[in-house]
C-alpha positions as CSV (number, residue, x, y, z in Angstrom):
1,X,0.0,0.0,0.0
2,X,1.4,3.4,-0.8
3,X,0.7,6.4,1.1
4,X,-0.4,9.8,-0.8
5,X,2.3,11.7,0.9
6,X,5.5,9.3,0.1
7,X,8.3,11.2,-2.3
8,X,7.7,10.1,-6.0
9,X,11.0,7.9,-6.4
10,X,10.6,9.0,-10.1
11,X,10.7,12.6,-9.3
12,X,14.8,14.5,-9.7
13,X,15.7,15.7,-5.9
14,X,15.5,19.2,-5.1
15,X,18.4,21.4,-6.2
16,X,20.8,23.1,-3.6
17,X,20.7,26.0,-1.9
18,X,22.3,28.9,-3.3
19,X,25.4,30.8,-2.1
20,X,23.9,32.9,0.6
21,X,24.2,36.0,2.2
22,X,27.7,38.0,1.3
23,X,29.6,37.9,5.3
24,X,29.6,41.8,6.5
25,X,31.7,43.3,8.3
26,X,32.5,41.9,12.0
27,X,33.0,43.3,15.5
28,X,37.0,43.4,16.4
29,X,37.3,41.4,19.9
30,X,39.8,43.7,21.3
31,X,37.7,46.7,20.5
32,X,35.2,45.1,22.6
33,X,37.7,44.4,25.1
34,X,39.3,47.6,25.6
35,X,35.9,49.4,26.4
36,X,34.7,46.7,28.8
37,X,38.2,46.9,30.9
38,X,37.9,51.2,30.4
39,X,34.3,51.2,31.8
40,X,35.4,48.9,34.1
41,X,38.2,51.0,35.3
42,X,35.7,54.0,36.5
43,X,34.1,51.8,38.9
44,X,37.4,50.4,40.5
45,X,38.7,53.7,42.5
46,X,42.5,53.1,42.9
47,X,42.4,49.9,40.3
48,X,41.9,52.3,37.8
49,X,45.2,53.4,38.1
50,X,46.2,50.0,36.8
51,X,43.1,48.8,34.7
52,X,42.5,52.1,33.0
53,X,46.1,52.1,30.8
54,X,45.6,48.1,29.7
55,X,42.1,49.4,28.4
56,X,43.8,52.2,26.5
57,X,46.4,50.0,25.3
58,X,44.0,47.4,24.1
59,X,42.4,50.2,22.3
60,X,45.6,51.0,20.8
61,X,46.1,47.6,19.2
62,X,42.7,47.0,18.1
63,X,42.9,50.4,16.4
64,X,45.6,49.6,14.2
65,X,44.0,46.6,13.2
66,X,41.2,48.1,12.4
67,X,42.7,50.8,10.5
68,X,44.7,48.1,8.7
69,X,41.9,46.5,7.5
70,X,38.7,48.8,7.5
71,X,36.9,46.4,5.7
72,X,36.7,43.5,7.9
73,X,35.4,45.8,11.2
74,X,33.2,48.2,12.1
75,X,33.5,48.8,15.5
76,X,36.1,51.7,15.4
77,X,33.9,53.7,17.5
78,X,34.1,50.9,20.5
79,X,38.1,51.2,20.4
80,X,38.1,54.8,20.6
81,X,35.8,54.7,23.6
82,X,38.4,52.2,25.1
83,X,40.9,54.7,24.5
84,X,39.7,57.5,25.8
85,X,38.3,56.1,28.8
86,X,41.5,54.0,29.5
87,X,43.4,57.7,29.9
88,X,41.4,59.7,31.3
89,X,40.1,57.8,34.5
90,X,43.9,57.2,35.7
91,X,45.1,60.5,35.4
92,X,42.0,61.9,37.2
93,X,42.4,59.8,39.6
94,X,46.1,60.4,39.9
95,X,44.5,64.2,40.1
96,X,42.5,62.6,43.1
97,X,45.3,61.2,45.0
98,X,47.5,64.0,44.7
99,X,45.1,66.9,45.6
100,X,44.9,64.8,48.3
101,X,48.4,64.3,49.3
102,X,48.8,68.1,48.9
103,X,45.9,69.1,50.8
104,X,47.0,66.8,54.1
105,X,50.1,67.9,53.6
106,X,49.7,71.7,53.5
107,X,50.9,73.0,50.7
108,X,47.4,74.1,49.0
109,X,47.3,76.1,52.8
110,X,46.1,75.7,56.4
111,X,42.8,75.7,56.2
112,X,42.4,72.9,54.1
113,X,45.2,70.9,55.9
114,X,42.6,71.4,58.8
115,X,40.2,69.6,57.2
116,X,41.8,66.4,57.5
117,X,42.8,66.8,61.4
């Protein structure tokens, strides 16, 4: 007994898919990267010292490549973030600490050395 929905054995097999969709352009990993550690670098206080300049420097490196081959990436915008970021937190947190160390110290004047008794 043959069932109304069995494949015809007679009829040719379907052809092939075709080629696809043409690959776009992809997101660089160290791009990514370097503005995940420079974001993470604001919320670390003193860490940021440390974190913030590996950030920047992953920024660095994913920017060549991406300048390299423009082509291949588009998140350029990510590794500038990553760069920025990575700078600026450490130094004004090295601003921070030394407003600080000048303040208990007493050069910036007596009153505000004061404010740390």
């Amino acid at each position: 007994m043959s069932y109304p929905y069995d494949q015809n054995p007679y009829q040719p097999a379907p052809p092939p898919y075709g080629p696809g969709f043409p690959q776009g352009p992809r997101n660089n990993g160290m791009a990514i990267a370097s503005m995940c550690v420079s974001l993470a670098a604001i919320f670390t206080c003193y860490g940021a010292i440390l974190i913030g300049p590996v950030g920047a420097i992953l920024g660095h490196v994913a920017m060549r490549e991406i300048n390299r081959n423009p082509q291949a990436y588009n998140n350029r915008s990510m590794a500038l973030v990553g760069i920025i970021v990575g700078w600026v937190v450490p130094a004004l947190w090295a601003l921070v600490i030394i407003f600080i160390i000048l303040g208990a110290t007493g050069v910036l004047g007596p009153s505000v050395q004061d404010s740390f008794d």
